[in-house]
N, C-alpha and C positions, 0 to 999 in steps of 0.2 A: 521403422527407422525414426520416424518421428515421434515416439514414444521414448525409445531409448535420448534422443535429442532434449525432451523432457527433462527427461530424469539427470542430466547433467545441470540444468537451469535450474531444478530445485535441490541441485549437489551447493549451490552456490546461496542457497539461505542462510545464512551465517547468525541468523539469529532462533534456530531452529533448533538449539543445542541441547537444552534438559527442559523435558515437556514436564511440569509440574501438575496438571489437572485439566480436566475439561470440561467446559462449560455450554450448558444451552438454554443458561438464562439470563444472559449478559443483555441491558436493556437496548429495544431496537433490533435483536439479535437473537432471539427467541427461536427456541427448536434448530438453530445451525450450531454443530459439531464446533464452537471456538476452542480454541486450542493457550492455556496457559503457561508463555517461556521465559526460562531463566536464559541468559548468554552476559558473555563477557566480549568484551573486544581485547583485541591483540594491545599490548602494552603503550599507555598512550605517554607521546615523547614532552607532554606539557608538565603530568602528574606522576610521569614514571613506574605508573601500575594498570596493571585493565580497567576497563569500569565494568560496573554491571550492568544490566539494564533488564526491565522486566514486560511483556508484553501478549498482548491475548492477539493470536494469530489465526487468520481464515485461509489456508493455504489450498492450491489444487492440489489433487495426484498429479504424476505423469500424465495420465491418460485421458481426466479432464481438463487438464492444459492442453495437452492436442488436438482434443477433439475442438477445442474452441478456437486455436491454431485455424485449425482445418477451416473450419465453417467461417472464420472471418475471410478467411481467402479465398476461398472459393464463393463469398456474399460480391468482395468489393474488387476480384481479380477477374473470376468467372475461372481460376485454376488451382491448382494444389499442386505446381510446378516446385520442388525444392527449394526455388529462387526465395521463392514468397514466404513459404513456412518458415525457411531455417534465417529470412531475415528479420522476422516477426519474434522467431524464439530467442534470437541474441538479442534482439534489443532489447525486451524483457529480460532476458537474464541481467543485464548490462542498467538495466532501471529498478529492478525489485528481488531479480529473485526468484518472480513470483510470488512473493510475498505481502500478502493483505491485512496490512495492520489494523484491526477489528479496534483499539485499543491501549495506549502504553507510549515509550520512549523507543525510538531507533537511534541509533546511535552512528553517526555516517563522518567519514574524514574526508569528506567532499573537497573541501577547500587547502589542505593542507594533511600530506600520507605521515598516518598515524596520531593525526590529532583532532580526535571522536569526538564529534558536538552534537550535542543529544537536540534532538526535534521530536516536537509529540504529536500523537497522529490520533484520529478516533475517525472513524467509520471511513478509512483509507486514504485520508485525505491530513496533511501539516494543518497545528491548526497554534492559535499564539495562547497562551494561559494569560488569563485578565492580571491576576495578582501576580506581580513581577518577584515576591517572596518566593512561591512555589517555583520558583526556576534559580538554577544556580548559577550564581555568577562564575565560578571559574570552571565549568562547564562539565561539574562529576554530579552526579543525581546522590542525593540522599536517598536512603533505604525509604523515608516519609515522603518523599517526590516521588518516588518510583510507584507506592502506592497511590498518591492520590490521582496522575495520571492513568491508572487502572478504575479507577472510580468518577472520573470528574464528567461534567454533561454539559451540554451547551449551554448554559447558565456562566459555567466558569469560565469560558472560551471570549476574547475578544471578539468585535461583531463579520471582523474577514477572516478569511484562510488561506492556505496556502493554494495555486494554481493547480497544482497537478491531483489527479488520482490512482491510485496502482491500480491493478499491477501495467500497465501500459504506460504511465504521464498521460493519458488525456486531458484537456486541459478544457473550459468553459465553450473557450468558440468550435472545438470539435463537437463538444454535444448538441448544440443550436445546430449545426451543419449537418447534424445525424439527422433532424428533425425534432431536438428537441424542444419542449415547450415551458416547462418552467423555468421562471425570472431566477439565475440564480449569481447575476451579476457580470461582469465579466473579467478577463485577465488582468485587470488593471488595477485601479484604483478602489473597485467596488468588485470585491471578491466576497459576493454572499455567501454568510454560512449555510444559508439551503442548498449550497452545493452540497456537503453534507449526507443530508436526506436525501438526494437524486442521487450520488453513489453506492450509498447503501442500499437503497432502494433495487437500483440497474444489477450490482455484483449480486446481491440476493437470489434476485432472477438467473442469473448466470449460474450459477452456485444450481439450481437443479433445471436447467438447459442445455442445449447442446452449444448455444449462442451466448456470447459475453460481447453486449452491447457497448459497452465501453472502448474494449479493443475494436471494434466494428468503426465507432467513431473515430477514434486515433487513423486507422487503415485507411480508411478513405479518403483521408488527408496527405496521409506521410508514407504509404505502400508502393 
């Protein structure tokens, strides 16, 4: 049941649409199955056409999203009462998707339905581009943005980032609360980019465990 419960949460990747290539030598990222996508979003009501957007995706199956499901809940509940799984699978659904942007643009109308303001992510985590050229002011990526978001590294990146990490939203003080130990700033004012490295790092792990430490931290919190 909870498999099937899965598989509706990665029904809802909406950026999963035409897989172009796969990679397993994306730097940081070495030996994992990333996965390179084309998508469009639904007709945006600013530009009155879709946008595109390009992106290298680390997604679970079904079944190891459940399995991580499982073991967060039964780590920080001591159960695997339905209550807990299927409120841990919508939230997820409801934040990602399930979807771990390894790389690239997402494209999200968070603030206003149907009008997709692209955000760039690298190693699952928003991050700001230094050079305010590479971003587009009226919020449609160039074919030359979409690329160089596929290729850019911490060098290009302003020195904070965004708060949260997928696929969960954990954010900085769940990780210290989990036990974490590296300085990587906090939700605030000083949002170090070595969050970064600690995400990539943790989903890595997760990626061939049965444990996705990330969510374990969020759960402990918010479960």
């Amino acid at each position: 049941m909870l498999v099937e419960r899965c598989r509706t949460v990665l029904a809802s990747a909406y950026m999963t649409q035409k897989l172009l290539s796969e990679h397993t030598d994306i730097p940081g990222w070495e030996g994992y199955p990333v996965k390179l996508y084309e998508y469009y979003t639904g007709k945006d009501i600013k530009k009155g056409v879709a946008k595109r957007g390009l992106v290298y995706l680390l997604n679970p199956s079904a079944e190891q999203l459940a399995t991580w499901i499982a073991t967060t809940c039964w780590e920080v509940k001591q159960s695997t009462d339905t209550t807990y799984l299927y409120k841990l699978a919508e939230f997820i659904k409801r934040q990602s998707g399930a979807q771990f942007p390894v790389q690239g643009v997402v494209y999200e109308d968070m603030y206003t339905k149907n009008f997709y303001e692209p955000y760039i992510f690298k190693d699952g985590v928003t991050v700001y581009v230094a050079d305010s050229t590479k971003m587009p002011a009226d919020k449609h990526c160039t074919d030359e943005q979409l690329e160089f978001y596929l290729h850019m590294t911490n060098a290009d990146l302003k020195p904070n980032t965004g708060r949260y990490a997928r696929i969960c939203s954990t954010n900085r003080t769940q990780y210290y609360k989990n036990g974490g130990k590296t300085d990587v700033g906090d939700n605030d004012e000083h949002r170090s980019q070595s969050w970064l490295n600690v995400v990539r790092q943790l989903y890595q792990l997760a990626w061939l465990s049965d444990r996705n430490e990330l969510m374990i931290a969020w759960a402990k919190e918010q479960l």
